[in-house]
GUSE-842659 format. One record per residue (C-alpha): residue number from 1; residue in one letter; x, y, z. Coordinates in Angstrom, 2 decimals. Layout:
N
@nr NUM | rest a | x X | y Y | z Z
...
END
This chain:
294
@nr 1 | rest x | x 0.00 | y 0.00 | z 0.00
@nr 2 | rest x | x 1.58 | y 3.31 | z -0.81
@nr 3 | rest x | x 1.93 | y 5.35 | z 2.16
@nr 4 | rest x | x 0.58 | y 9.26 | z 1.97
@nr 5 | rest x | x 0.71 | y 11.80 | z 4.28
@nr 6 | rest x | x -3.59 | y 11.63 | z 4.24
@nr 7 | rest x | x -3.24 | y 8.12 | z 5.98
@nr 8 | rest x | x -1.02 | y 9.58 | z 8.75
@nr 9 | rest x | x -2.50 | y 11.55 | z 11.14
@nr 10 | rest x | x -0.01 | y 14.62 | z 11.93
@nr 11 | rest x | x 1.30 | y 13.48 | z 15.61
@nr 12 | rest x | x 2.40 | y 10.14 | z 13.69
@nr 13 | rest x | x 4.26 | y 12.27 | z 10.98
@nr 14 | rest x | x 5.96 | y 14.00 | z 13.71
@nr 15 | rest x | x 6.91 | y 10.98 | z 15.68
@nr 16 | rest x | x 8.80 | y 9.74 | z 12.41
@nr 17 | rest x | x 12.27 | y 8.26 | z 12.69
@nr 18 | rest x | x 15.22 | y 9.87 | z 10.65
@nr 19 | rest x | x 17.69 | y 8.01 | z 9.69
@nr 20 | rest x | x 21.32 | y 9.45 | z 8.50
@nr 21 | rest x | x 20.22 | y 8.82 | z 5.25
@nr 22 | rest x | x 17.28 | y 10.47 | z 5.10
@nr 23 | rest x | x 18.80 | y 13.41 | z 6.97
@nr 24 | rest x | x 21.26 | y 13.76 | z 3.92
@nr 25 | rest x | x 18.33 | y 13.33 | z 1.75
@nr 26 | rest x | x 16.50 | y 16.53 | z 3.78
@nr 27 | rest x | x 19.79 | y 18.55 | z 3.52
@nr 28 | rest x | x 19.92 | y 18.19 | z -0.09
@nr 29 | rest x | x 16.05 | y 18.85 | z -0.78
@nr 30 | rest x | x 13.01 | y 18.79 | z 1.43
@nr 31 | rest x | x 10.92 | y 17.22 | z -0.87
@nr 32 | rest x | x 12.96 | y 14.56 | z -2.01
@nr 33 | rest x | x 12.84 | y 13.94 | z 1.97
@nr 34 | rest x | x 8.89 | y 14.01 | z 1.92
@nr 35 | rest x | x 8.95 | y 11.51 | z -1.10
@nr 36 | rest x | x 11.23 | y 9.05 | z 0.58
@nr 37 | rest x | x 9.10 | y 8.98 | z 3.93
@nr 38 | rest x | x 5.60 | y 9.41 | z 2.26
@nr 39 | rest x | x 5.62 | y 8.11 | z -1.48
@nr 40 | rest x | x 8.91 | y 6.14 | z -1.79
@nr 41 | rest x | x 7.13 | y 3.75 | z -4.83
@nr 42 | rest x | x 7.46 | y 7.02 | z -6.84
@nr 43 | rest x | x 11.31 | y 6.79 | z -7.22
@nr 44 | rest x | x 12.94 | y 5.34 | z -10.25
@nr 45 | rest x | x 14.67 | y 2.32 | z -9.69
@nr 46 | rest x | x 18.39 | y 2.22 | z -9.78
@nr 47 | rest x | x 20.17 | y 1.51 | z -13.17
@nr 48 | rest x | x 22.67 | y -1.15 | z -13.22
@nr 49 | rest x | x 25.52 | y 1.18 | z -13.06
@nr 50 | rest x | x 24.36 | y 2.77 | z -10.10
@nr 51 | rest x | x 23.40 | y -0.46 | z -8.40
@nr 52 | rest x | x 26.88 | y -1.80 | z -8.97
@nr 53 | rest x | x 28.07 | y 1.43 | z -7.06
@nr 54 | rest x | x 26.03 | y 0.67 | z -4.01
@nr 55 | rest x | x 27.07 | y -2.54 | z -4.12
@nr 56 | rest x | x 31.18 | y -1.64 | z -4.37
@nr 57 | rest x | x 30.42 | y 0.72 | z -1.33
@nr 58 | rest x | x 29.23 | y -2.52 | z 1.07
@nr 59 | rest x | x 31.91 | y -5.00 | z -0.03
@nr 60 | rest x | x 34.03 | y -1.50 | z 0.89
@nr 61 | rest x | x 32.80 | y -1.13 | z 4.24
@nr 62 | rest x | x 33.10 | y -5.55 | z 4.63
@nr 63 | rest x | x 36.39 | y -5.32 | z 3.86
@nr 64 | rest x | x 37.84 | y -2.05 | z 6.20
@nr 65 | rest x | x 36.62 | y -3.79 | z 8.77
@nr 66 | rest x | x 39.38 | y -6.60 | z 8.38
@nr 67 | rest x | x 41.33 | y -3.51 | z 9.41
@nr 68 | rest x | x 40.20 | y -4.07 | z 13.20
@nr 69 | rest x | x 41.03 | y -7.97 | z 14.25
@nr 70 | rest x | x 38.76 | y -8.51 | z 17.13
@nr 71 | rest x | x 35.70 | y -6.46 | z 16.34
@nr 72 | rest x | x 32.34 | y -7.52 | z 16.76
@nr 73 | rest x | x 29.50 | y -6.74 | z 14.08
@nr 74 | rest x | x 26.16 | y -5.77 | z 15.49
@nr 75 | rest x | x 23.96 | y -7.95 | z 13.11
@nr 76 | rest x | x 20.48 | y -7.00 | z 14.17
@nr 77 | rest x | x 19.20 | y -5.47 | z 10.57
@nr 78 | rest x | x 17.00 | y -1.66 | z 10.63
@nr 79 | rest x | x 13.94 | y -3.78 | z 11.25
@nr 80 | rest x | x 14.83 | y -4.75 | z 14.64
@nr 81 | rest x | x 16.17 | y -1.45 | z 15.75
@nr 82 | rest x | x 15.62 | y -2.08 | z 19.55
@nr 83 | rest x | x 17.71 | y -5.26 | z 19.32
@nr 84 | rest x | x 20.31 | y -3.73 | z 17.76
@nr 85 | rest x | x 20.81 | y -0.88 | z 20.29
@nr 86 | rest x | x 21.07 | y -2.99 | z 23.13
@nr 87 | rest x | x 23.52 | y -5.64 | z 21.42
@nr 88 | rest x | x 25.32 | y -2.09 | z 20.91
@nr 89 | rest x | x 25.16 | y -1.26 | z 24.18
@nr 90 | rest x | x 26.31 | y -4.42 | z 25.76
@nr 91 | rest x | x 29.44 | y -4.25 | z 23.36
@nr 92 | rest x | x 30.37 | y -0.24 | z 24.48
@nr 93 | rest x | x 30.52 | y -2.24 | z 28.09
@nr 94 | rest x | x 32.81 | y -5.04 | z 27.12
@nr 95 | rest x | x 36.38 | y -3.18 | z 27.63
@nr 96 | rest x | x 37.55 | y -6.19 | z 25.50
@nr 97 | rest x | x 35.86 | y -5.30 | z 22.37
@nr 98 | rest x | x 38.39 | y -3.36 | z 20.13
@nr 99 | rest x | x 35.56 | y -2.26 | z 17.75
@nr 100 | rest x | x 32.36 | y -2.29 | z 17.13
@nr 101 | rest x | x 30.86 | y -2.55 | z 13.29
@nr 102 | rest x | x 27.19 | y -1.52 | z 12.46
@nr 103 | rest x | x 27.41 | y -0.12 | z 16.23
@nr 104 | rest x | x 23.59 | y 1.07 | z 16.60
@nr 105 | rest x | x 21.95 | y 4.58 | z 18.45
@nr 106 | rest x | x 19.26 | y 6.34 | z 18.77
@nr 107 | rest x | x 18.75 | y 10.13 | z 20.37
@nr 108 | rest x | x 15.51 | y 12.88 | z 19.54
@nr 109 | rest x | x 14.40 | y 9.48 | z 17.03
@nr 110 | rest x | x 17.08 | y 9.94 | z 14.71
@nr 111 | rest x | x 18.43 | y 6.24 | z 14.25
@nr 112 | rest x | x 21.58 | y 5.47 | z 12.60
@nr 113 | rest x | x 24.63 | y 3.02 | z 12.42
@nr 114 | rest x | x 28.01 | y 3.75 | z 12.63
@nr 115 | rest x | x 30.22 | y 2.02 | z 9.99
@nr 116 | rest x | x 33.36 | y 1.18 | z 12.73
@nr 117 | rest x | x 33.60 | y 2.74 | z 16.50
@nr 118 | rest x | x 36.69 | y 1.92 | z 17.36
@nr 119 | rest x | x 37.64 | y 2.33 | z 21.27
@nr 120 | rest x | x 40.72 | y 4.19 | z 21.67
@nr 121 | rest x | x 40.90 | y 3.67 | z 25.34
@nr 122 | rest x | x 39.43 | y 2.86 | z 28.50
@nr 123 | rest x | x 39.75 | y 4.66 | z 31.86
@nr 124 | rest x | x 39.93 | y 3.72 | z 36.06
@nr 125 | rest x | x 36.37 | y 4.13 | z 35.65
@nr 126 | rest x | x 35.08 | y 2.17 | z 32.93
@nr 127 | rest x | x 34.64 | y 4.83 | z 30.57
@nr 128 | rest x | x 35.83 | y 4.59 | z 26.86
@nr 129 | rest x | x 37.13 | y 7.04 | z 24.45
@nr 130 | rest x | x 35.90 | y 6.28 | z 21.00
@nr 131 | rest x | x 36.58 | y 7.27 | z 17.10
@nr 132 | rest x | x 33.68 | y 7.11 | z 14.93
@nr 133 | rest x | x 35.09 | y 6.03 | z 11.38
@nr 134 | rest x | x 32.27 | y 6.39 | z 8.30
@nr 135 | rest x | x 33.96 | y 4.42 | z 5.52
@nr 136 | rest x | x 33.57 | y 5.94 | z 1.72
@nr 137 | rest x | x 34.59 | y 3.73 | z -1.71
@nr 138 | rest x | x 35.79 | y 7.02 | z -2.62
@nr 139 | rest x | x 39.22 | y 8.63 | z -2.68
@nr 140 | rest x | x 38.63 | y 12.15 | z -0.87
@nr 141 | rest x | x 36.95 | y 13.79 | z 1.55
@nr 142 | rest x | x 33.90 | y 15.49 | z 0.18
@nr 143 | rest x | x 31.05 | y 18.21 | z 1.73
@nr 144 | rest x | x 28.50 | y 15.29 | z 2.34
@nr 145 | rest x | x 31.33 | y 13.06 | z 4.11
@nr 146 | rest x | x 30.93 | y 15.98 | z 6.70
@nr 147 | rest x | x 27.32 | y 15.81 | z 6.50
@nr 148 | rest x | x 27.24 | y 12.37 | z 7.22
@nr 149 | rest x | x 29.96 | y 12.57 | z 10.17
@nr 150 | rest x | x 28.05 | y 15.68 | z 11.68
@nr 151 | rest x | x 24.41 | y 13.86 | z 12.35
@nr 152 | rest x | x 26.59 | y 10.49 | z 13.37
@nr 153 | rest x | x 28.78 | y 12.83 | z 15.79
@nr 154 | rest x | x 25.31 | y 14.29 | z 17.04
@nr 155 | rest x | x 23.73 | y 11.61 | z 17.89
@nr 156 | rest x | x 26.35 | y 9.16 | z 19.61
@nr 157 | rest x | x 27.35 | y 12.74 | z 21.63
@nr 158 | rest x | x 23.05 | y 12.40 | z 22.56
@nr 159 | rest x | x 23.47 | y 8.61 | z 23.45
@nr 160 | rest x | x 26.24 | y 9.82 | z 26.01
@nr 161 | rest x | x 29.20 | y 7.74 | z 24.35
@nr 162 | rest x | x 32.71 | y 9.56 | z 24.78
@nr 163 | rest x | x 33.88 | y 10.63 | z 21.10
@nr 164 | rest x | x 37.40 | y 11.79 | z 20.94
@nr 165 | rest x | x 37.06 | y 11.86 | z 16.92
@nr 166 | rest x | x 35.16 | y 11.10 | z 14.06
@nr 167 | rest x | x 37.11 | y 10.12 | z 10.77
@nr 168 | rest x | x 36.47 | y 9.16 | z 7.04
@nr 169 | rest x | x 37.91 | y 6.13 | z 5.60
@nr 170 | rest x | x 38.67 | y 6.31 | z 1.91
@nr 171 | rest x | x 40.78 | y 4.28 | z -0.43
@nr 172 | rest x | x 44.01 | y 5.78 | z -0.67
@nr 173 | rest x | x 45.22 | y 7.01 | z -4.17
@nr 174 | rest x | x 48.53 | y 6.28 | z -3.05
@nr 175 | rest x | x 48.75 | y 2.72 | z -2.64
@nr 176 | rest x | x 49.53 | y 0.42 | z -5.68
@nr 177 | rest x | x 48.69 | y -2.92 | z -5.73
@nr 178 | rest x | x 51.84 | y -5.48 | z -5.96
@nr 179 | rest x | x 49.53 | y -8.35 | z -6.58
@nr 180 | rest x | x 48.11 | y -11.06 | z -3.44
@nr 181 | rest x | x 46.54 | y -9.97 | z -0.74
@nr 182 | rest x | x 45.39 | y -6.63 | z -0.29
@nr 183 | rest x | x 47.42 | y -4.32 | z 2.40
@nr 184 | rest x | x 44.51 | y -2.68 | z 4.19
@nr 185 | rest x | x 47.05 | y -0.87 | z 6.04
@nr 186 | rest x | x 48.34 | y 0.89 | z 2.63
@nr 187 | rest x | x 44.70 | y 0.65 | z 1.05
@nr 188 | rest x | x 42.50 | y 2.82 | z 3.10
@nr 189 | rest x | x 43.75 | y 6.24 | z 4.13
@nr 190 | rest x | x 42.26 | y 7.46 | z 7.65
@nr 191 | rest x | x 41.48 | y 11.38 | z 7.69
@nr 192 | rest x | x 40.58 | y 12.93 | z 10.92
@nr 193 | rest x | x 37.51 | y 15.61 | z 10.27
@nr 194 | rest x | x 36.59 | y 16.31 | z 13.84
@nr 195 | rest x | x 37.29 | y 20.08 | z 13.21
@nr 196 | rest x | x 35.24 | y 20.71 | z 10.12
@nr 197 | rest x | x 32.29 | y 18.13 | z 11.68
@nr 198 | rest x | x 32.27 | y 20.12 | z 15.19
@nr 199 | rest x | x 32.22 | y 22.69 | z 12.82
@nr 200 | rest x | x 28.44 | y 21.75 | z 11.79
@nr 201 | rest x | x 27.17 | y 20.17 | z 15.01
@nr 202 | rest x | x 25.42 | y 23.74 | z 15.93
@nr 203 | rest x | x 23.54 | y 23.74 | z 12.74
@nr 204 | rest x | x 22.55 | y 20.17 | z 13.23
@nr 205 | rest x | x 19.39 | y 20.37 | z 15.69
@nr 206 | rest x | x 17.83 | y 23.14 | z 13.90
@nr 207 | rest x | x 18.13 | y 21.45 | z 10.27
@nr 208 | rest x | x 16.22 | y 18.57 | z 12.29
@nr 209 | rest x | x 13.32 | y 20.48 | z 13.68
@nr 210 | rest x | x 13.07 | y 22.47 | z 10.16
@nr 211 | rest x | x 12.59 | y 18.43 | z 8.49
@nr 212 | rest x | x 10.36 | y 17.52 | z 11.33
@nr 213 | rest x | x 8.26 | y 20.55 | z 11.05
@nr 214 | rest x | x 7.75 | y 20.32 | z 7.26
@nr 215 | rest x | x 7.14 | y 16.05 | z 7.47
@nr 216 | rest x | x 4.40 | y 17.48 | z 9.63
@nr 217 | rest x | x 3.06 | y 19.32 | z 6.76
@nr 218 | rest x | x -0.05 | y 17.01 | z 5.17
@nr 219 | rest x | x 1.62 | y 18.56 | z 1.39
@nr 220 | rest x | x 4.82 | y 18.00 | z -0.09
@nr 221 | rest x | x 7.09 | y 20.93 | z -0.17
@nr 222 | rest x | x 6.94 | y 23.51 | z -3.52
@nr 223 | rest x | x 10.32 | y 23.24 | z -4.57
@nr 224 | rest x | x 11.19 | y 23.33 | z -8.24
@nr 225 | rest x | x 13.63 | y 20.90 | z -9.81
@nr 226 | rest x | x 16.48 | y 22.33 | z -10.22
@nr 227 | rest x | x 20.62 | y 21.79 | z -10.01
@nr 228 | rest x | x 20.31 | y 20.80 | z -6.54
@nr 229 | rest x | x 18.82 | y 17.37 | z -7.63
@nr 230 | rest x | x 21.87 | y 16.20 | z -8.70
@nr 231 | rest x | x 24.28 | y 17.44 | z -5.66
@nr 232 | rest x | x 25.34 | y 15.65 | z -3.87
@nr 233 | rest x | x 23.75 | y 12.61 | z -5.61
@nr 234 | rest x | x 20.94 | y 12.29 | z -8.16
@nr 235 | rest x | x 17.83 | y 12.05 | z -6.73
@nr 236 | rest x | x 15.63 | y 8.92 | z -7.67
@nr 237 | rest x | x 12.35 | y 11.45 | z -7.86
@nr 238 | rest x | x 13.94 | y 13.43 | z -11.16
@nr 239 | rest x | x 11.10 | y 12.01 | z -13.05
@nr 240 | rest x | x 8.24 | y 12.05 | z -11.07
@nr 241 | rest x | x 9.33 | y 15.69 | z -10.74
@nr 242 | rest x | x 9.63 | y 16.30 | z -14.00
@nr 243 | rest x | x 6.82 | y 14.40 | z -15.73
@nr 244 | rest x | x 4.74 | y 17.42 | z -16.29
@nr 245 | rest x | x 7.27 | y 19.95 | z -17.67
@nr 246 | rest x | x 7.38 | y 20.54 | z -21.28
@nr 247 | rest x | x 9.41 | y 19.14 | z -23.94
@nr 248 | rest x | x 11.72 | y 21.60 | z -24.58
@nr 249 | rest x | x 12.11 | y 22.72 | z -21.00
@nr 250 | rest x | x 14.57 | y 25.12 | z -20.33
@nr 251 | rest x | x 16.59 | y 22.79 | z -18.09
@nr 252 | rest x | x 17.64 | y 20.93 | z -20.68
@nr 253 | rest x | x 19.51 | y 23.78 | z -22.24
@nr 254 | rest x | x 23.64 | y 23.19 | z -21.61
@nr 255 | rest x | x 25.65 | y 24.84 | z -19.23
@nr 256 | rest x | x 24.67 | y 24.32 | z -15.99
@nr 257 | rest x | x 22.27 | y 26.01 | z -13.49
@nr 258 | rest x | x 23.02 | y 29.84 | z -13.88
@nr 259 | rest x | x 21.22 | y 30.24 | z -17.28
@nr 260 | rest x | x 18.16 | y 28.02 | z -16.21
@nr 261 | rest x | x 17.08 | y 30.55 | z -12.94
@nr 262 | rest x | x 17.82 | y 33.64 | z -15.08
@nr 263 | rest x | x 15.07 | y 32.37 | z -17.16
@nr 264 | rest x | x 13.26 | y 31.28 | z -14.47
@nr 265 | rest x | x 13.19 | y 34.72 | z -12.50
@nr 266 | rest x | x 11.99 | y 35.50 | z -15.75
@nr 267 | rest x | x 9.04 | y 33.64 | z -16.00
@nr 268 | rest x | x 10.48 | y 31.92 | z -18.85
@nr 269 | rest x | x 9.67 | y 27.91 | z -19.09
@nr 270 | rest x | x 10.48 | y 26.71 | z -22.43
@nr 271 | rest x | x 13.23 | y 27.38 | z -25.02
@nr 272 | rest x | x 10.74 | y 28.91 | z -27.47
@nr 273 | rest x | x 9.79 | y 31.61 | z -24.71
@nr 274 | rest x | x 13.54 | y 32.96 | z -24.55
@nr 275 | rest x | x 13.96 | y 36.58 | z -26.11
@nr 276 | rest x | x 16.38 | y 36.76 | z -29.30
@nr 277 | rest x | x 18.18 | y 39.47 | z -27.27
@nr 278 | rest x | x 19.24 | y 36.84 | z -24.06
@nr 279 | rest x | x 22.27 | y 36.01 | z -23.93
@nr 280 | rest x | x 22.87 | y 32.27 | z -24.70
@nr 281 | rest x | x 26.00 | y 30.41 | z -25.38
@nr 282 | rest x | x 26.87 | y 29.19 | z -28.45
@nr 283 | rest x | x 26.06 | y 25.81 | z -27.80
@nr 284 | rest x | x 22.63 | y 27.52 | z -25.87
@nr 285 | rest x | x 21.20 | y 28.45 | z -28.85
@nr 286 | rest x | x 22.29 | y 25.84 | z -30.92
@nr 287 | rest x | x 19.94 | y 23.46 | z -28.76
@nr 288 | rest x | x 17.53 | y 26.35 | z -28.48
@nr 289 | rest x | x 17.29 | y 26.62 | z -32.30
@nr 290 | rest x | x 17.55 | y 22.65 | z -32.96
@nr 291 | rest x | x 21.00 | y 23.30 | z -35.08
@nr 292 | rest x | x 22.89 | y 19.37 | z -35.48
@nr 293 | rest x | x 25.89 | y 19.00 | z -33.90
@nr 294 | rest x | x 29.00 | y 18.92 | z -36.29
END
């Protein structure tokens, strides 16, 4: 049954649980947020290519964990959240766990699962100091990295777990690979970002009321597509979005999103509407004017 906001009543939309995900996905677009909770059979499937990404990324994140002999994996899936956290919490108590994988929390109903927690040490009074380590099949750190480390950071900080630093794993563009076994060591490269994610911690609880407030809205958002659903990632809504715009839409002019909201502040919607006198590219108006390519 697809699930609309008319079947919830509005102190079960509030009461929703975030995830990290779905945080990112707010962040990047309200709507695309509203879609996800509220009308998720709308999204286009993934292609092959982009399924064979998400795959790459878990057999990533299996194999850093061979990085920390002696860690226990909290194997309690998102459907049994409850189970998972107290597996979790049993583990933060055994000072004879070296790490924790798929370690799970929950604080102000935003549930998520931390790719490694490794414990860096443990003091006269049980306590542990902790690094939260996301792991990324990529080779930098980017924007969203920090995104995803902030809301992490947040909420283990909420669950009252001591974290000295949280870090992104990424496959080092350094290493070169003599043949045999992989050296983890050499393959992943660990970057502390505990300055830039403390950084965004302050923002963090008011970006979370502002997605609570609007999933409390019976209506989806009014947001135009635009550049932004494609950055960080594409969203899986672009055509349900888009199904209703005309043919020869100004978004599909080339040359990125400064052209497309001139026109738009314009009231300008289609590529026949543009003024002779606007300035286009070259390339602009030869898809404008339907000229072949040479």
């Amino acid at each position: 049954m697809l699930i609309t906001p008319e079947r919830l009543s509005q102190s079960e939309t509030v009461a929703y649980r975030l995830s990290k995900s779905k945080f990112l996905s707010g962040l990047q677009c309200h709507k695309r947020l509203f879609l996800e909770i509220y009308q998720p059979a709308l999204a286009t499937r993934p292609d092959e290519i982009t399924q064979a990404i998400l795959d790459m990324g878990t057999e990533i994140g299996e194999l850093a964990r061979k990085r920390f002999p002696g860690g226990v994996l909290v194997e309690a899936d998102r459907k049994h959240a409850e189970e998972a956290i107290a597996h979790t919490k049993a583990l933060l108590a055994d000072p004879n766990v070296p790490a924790i994988f798929e370690a799970a929390f929950m604080f102000e109903n935003v549930f998520i699962r931390v790719d490694i927690l490794e414990r860096l040490s443990t003091g006269e009074n049980g306590e542990s100091v902790w690094r939260l380590i996301e792991v990324k099949s990529s080779t930098r750190v980017k924007e969203v990295h920090l995104d995803d480390l902030a809301i992490q950071t947040y909420v283990i900080n909420g669950a009252g777990v001591i974290l000295a630093k949280s870090c992104l794993m990424h496959i080092s563009t350094q290493y070169v690979y003599p043949g045999g076994e992989l050296d983890l060591q050499q393959f992943f490269g660990i970057q502390d970002c505990t300055e830039p994610v403390q950084a965004r911690l302050a923002d963090v609880p008011s970006k979370l009321n502002e997605m609570k407030a609007m999933l409390a809205d019976p209506a989806p958002p009014a947001i135009e597509p635009d550049g932004h659903c494609f950055s960080p990632y594409e969203c899986q809504f672009w055509d349900h979005c888009t199904k209703g715009k005309p043919e020869r839409w100004i978004y599909h002019l080339p040359g990125g999103d400064k052209t497309f909201r001139q026109l738009t502040r314009l009231g300008i919607r289609t590529m026949d509407e543009i003024p002779t006198d606007f300035n286009l590219t070259i390339w602009q108006r030869r898809v404008k004017d339907n000229v072949e390519w040479v």
